[in-house]
N, C-alpha and C positions, 0 to 999 in steps of 0.2 A: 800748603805747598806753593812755592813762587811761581808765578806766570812771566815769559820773558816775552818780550815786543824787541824786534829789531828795529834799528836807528840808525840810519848813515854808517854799516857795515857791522856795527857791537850790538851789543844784546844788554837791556838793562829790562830792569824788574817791573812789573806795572804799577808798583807804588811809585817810581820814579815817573812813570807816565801820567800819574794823578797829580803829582806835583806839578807838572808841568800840561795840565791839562786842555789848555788854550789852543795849545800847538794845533795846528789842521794837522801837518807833519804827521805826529802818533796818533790822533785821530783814525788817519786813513789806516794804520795800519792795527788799529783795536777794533774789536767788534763792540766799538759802542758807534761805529759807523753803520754798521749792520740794524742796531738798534733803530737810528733816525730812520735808515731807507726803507724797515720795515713798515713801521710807524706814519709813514706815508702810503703806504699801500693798502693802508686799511680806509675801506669806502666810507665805514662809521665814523672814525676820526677824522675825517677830511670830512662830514657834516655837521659833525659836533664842531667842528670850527665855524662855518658856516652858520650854524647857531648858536654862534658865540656862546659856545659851552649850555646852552638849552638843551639837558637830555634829563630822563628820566631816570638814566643810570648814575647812579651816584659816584660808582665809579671812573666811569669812562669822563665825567663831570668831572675830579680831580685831578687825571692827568692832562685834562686841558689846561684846569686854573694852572697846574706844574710846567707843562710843555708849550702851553697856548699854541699862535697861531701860527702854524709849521711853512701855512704855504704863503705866509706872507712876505719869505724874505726869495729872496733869486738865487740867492747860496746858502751852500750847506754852514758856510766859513763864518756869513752874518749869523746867522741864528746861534749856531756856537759860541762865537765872542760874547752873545747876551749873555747865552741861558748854559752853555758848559760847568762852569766853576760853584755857580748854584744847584744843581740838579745834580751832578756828579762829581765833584771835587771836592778831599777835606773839608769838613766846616769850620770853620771859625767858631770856640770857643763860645764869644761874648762879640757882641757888635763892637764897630772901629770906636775910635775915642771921637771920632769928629762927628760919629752920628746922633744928629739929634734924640731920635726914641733911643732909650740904651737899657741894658740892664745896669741894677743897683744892685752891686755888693753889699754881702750883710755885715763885711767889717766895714763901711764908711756909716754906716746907719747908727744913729745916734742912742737907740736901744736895740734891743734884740730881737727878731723874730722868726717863727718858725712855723710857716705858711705850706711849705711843701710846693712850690712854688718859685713863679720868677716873680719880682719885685721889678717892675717899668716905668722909665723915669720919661716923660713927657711933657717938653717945656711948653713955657705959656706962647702964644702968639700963632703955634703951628696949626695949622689951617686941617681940619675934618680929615678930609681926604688924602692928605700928604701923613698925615699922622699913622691912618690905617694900612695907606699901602706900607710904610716903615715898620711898622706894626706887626704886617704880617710876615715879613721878609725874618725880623726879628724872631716871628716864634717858628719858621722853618729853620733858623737856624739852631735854636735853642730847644725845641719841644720835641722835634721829630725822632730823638732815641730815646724819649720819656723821663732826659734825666738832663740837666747841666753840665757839660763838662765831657762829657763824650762823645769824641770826634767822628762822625761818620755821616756818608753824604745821603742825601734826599733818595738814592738809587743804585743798585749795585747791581752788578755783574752776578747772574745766577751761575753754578757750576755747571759745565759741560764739557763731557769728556771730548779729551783733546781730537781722537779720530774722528768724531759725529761732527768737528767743525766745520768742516768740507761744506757739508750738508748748508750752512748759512750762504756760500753763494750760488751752490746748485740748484737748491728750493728757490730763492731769488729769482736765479733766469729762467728758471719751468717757471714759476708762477707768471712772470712778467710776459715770455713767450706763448704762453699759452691763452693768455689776455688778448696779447696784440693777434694773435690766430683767429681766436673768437671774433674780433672787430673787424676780420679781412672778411670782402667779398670774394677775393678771388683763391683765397688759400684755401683748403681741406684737410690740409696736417691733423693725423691724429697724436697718440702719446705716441707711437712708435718713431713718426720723424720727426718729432719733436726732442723724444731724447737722441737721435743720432745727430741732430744740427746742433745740439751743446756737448754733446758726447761724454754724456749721461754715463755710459755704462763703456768703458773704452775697449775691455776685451770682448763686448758683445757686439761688436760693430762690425756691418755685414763686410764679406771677402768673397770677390768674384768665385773662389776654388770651394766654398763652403757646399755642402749636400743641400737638396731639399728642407729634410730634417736638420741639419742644422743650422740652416738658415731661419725655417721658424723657431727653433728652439730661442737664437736671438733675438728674434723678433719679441717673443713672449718675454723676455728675459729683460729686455728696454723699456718694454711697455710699462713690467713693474714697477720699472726703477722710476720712469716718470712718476708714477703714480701716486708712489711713496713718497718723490719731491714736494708736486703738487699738496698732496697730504700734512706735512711737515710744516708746508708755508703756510698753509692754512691755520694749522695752529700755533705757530710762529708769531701772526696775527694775531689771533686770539688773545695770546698771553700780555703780547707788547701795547695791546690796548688796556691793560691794566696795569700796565707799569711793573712788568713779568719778562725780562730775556738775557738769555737766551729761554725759551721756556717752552715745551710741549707738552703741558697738562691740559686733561679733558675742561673745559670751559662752556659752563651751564649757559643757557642765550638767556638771556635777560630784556625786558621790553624795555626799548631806549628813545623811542618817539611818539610824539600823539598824533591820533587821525589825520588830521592837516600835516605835518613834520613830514609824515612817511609815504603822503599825496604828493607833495613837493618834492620827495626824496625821491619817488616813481620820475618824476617830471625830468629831474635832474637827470635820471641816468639815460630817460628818452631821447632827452637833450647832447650826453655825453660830454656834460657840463665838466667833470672829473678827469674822465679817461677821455680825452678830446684826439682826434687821430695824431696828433704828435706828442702823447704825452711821456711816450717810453725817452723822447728826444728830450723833450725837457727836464723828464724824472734825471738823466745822465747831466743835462748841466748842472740841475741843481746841486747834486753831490758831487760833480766833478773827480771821479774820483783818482783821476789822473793829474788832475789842476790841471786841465790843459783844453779850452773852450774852440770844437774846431768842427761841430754838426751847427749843418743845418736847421732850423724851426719854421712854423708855422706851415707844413704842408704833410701829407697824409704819409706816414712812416708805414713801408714796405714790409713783408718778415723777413724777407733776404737782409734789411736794415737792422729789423731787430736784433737780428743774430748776430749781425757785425756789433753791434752796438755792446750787447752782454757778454758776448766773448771778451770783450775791453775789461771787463772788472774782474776777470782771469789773471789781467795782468799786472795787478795790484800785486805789494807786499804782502801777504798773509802771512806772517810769523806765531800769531797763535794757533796756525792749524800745526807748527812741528811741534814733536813729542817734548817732552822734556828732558829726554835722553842730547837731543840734535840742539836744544835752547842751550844745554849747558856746554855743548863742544861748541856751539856758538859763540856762547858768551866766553868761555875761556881762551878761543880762538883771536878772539878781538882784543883778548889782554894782553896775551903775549904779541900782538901785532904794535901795542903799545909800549908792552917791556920787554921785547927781546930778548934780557938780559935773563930774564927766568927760566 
């Protein structure tokens, strides 16, 4: 079934958004933006970087070699331009004609062979390590569907139904919110005004005329709802650290550092090496997800700020949380704004 992304008022198909996958543009408005932001909020990926991909987990160990180092760029836009079109975009067949490592076709080979295999041309002069990193770039493009010839990218979009997509910026701002809570001295927010300052749960939001009883019924009612976000994000995490999302499957913990690694990694978080008090301000330049660079940094972010801040990604396009009922009067909507005539 088609998934449609809106674009500068029409609606086109997410295969057209692959094609064009560079764009920050449809970026912002796919949830493979959701993908990076989570992908950053996980404590272990952000040491695994740190130890430049030193883990015990052999997994969380290849989404780095894939993803490498997230927080070394200042924008969501630089890291994209790298690492987009490799990691998510159509693959290319066969490497370009101008690249040195290449595959050999078996009709130029001067007898016949049948290896089951890629055959790799590697001229003389190419230096060790220029060879391998080509090398390897090569068999991502060519090995990763176990076959030659078939197009598909290093990572894909898991199914999620259309209504639970909400859920990818509501778990977001509880999780983020409820971080920067934790790190305030002066705050005491529990889940309940936590979910009324995102407004978590809109028809459970207290009203001067409500009863006793209905007022805690609310209360009870919000608290859930955090609960369940928090919950969500948590395994959101989970998943996007093995190269899994949208994804909520149970995820077995796996030992991912040694004595020393996990000494260091205490150190770190005493230090707040990670989550530094501005980091919910910086987590929003990086992704920018307004393109629009207009907070403050380096001083100790507020929750009154935080709220202001995640309410902002509220205000994004999200066209893949409409149905596909609304995607398709969308998209027909935007043709006849083109052909009238019909």
């Amino acid at each position: 079934m088609p998934k449609w992304v809106q674009n500068s008022g029409g609606w086109i198909s997410e295969q057209e958004v692959l094609k064009n996958i560079t764009n920050p543009r449809l970026l912002r408005c796919s949830q493979l933006f959701w993908w990076i932001a989570y992908l950053r909020l996980s404590e272990d990926y952000w040491w695994c970087c740190q130890q430049r991909g030193d883990t015990q987990d052999l997994q969380l160990q290849n989404i780095y070699q894939c993803f490498g180092d997230i927080y070394a760029f200042d924008r969501l836009d630089q890291w994209w331009a790298v690492n987009a079109e490799r990691l998510f975009g159509q693959m290319e067949t066969h490497c370009r004609s101008g690249d040195p490592v290449s595959v050999v076709q078996s009709a130029d080979l001067t007898h016949q062979l049948d290896l089951g295999g890629l055959i790799v041309r590697i001229p003389d002069g190419l230096s060790t390590d220029s060879a391998l990193v080509q090398l390897k770039l090569l068999l991502d493009k060519n090995l990763v569907s176990k076959r030659l010839g078939r197009q598909s990218p290093l990572f894909q979009l898991l199914d999620y139904p259309t209504k639970s997509r909400r859920r990818l910026l509501t778990a977001y701002q509880t999780w983020c919110l409820s971080k920067l809570v934790r790190q305030s001295h002066d705050c005491r927010w529990r889940l309940y005004e936590i979910g009324v300052s995102l407004r978590l749960s809109p028809r459970n939001l207290p009203d001067k005329t409500d009863s006793q009883q209905r007022a805690r019924f609310k209360q009870s009612c919000t608290r859930v709802t955090t609960q369940q976000n928090l919950a969500d994000a948590a395994l959101l995490i989970a998943n996007v650290e093995l190269g899994r999302f949208p994804g909520k499957a149970a995820v077995t913990a796996t030992p991912r550092w040694s004595v020393a690694q996990q000494r260091d990694l205490e150190a770190a978080r005493r230090d707040c090496l990670r989550f530094r008090p501005d980091w919910l301000v910086r987590e929003f330049e990086f992704l920018d997800p307004l393109q629009q660079r207009r907070l403050s940094v380096d001083r100790q972010t507020t929750v009154a700020d935080g709220v202001a801040i995640l309410t902002e990604y509220a205000n994004m396009d999200f066209p893949f949380m409409a149905s596909q009922k609304a995607a398709r009067a969308g998209r027909h909507s935007a043709s006849l704004a083109v052909n009238p005539a019909r």
